[in-house]
C-alpha positions in Angstrom: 101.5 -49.6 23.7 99.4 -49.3 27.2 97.7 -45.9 27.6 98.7 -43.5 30.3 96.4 -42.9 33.2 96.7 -39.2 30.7 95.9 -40.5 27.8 92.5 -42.2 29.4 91.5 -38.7 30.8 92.2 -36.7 27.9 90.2 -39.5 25.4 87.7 -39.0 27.8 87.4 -35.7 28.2 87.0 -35.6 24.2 84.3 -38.0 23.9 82.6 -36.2 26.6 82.9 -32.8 24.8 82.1 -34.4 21.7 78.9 -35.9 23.2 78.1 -32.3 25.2 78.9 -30.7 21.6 76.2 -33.1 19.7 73.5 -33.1 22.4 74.3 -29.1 22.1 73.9 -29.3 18.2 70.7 -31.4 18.8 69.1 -29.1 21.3 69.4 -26.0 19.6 68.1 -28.3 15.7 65.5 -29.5 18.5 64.7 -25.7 19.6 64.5 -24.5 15.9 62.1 -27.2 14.7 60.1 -26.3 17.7 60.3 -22.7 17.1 59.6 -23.3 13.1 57.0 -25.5 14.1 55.4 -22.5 16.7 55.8 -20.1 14.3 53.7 -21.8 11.8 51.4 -23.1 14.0 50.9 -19.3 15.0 50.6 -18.0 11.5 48.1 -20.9 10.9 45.6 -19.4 13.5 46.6 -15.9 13.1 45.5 -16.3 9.7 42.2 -18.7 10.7 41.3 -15.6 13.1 41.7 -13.3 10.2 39.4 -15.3 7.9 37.4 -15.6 11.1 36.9 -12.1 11.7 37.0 -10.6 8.1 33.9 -13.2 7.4 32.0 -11.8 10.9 32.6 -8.5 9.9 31.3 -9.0 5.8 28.5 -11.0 7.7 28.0 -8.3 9.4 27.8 -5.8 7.3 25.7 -7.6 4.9 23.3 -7.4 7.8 23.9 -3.8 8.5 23.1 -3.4 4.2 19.8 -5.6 4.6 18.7 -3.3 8.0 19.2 -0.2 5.8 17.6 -1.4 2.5 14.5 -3.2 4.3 14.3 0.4 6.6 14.8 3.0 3.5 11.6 0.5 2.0 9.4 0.6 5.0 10.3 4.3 5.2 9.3 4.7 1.6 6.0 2.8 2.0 5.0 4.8 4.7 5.7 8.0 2.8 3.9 6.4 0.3 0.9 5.7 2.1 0.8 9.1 3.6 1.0 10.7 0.2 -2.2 8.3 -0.8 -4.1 9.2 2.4 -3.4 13.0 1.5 -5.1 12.4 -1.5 -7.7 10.7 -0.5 -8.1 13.3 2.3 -8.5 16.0 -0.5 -10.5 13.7 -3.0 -13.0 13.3 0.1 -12.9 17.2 0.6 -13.4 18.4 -2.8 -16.8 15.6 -2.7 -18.1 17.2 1.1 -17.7 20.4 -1.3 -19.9 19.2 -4.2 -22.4 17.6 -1.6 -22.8 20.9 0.2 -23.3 22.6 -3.1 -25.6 20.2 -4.2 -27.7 20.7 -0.6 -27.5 24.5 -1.5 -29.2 23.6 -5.0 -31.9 21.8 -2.7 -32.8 25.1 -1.1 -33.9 26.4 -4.5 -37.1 25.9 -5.6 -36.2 26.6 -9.4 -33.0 24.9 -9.8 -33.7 21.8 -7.4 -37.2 21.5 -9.4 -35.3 21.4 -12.7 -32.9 19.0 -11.4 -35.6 16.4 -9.6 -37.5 16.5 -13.2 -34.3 14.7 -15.0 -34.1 12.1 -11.9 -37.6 11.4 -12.1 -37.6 10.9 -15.8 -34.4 9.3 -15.7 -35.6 6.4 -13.1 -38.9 6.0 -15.5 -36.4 5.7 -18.3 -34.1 3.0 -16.5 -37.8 1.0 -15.1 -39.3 0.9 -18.4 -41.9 -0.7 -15.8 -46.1 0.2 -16.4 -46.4 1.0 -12.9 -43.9 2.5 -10.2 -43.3 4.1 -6.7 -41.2 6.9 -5.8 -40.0 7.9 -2.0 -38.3 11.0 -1.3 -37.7 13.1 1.5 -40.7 14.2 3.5 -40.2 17.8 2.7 -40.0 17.3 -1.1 -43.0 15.6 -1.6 -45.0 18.4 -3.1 -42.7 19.3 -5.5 -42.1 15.6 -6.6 -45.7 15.3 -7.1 -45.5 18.3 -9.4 -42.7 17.2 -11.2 -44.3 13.4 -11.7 -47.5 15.5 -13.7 -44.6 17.4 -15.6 -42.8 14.5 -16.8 -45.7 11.9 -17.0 -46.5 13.3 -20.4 -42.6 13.4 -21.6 -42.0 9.7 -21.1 -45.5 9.0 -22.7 -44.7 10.7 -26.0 -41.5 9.9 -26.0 -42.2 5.6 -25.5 -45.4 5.8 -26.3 -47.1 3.7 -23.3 -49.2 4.8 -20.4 -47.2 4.8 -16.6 -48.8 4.7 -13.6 -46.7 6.6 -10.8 -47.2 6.2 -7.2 -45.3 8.4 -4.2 -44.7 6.6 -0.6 -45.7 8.9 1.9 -44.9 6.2 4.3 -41.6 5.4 4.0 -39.4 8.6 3.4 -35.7 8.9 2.3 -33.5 10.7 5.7 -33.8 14.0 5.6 -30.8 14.7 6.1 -29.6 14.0 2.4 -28.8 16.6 -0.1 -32.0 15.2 -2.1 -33.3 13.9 -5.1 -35.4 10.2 -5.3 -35.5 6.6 -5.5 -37.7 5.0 -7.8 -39.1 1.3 -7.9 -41.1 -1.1 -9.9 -44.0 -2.3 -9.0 -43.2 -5.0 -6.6 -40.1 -2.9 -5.0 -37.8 -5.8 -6.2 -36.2 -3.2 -8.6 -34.8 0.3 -7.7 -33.1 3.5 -9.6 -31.2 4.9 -6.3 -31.6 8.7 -8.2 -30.3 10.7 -4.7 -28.0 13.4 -5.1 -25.5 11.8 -2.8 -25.9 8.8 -5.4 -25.4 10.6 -8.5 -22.3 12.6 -7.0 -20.8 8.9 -6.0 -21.4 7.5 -9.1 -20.0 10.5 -11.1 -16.7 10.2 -8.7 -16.2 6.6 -9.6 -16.6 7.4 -13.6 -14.4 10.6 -13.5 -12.1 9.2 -10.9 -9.2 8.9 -13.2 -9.2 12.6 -14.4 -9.8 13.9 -11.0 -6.6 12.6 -10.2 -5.1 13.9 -13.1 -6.5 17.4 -12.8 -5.5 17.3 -9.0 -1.7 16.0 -8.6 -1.0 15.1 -12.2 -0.4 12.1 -14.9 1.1 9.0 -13.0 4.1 8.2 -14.9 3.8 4.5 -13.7 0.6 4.2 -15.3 0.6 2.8 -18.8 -3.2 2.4 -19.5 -6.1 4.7 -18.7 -9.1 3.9 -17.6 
């Protein structure tokens, strides 16, 4: 039976709205994979920013924890070092004190007479030599000469041996020092440094360790003693 001029229309009209109906259908599953697509795309680098930023910021303040620690440490060292200068400061004090006491001693003619005869007999003691010189300051060498004919006969009973003692009155020790002498062998090759400023240095090295102990107390870092 021949279609109707109708019929043609309305078949077409029904394919074309089927066709309009699927592209329509195929659009919007086109739109929603897109969109599903964008969507993940978008949570991808939201979440790579994220990582991106939490990692700067952890970087950052691992830097931030460094600055601090290696600050609070150079802080530290310098309030360290300012605490060891103090003490040194008052070490160094507390010997100007015993060198002005000993110059004080100097300006006695009993005491610093008494004291010169145990350096003088001490240098012999440490020589051991037959023959040796003694300087001292210009302005002690009357009383050294006196305390060389005191002590002369104390080292010779007590070693039994003859010494021959000679003062330079050429070459004198400053002055300026607190005192005492220096004594040399025979050929000046040798020498017993006997000044007070010596004796005070050498007693400061040996008693070092208690000084600091009487002054600012027992290190609690310190497992031997000297």
């Amino acid at each position: 039976m021949a279609l109707t001029d109708a019929d043609v229309q309305k078949q077409i009209k029904h394919m074309m709205a089927f066709i309009e109906q699927e592209a329509k259908e195929k659009v919007e599953e086109i739109d929603a994979k897109a969109e599903e697509e964008f969507n993940i795309e978008k949570g991808r680098l939201v979440q790579t920013q994220r990582v991106k930023i939490m990692e700067y910021y952890e970087k950052k303040e691992k830097q931030i924890e460094q600055h601090k620690k290696i600050q609070m440490s150079n802080l530290m060292n310098q309030a360290r070092l300012k605490v060891l200068k103090a003490r040194d400061d008052m070490i160094m004090d507390l010997l100007n004190e015993a060198r002005t006491r000993l110059a004080e001693i100097a300006k006695d003619p009993d005491r610093y007479s008494g004291l010169l005869e145990g350096l003088v007999l001490q240098g012999f003691y440490r020589l051991l030599e037959p023959k040796v010189t003694i300087r001292c300051r210009r302005q002690d060498v009357q009383m050294v000469q006196t305390v060389v004919e005191k002590v002369i006969p104390v080292y010779k009973e007590a070693l039994k041996t003859n010494i021959s003692v000679k003062i330079d009155e050429e070459r004198f020790l400053p002055s300026e020092i607190c005192g005492g002498v220096e004594v040399y062998n025979d050929n000046g090759k040798i020498k017993v440094s006997n000044t007070l400023e010596s004796r005070i240095e050498l007693m400061a090295q040996q008693m070092m360790p208690e000084i600091r102990v009487n002054l600012f107390g027992a290190n609690p870092n310190r497992k031997f003693m000297d």
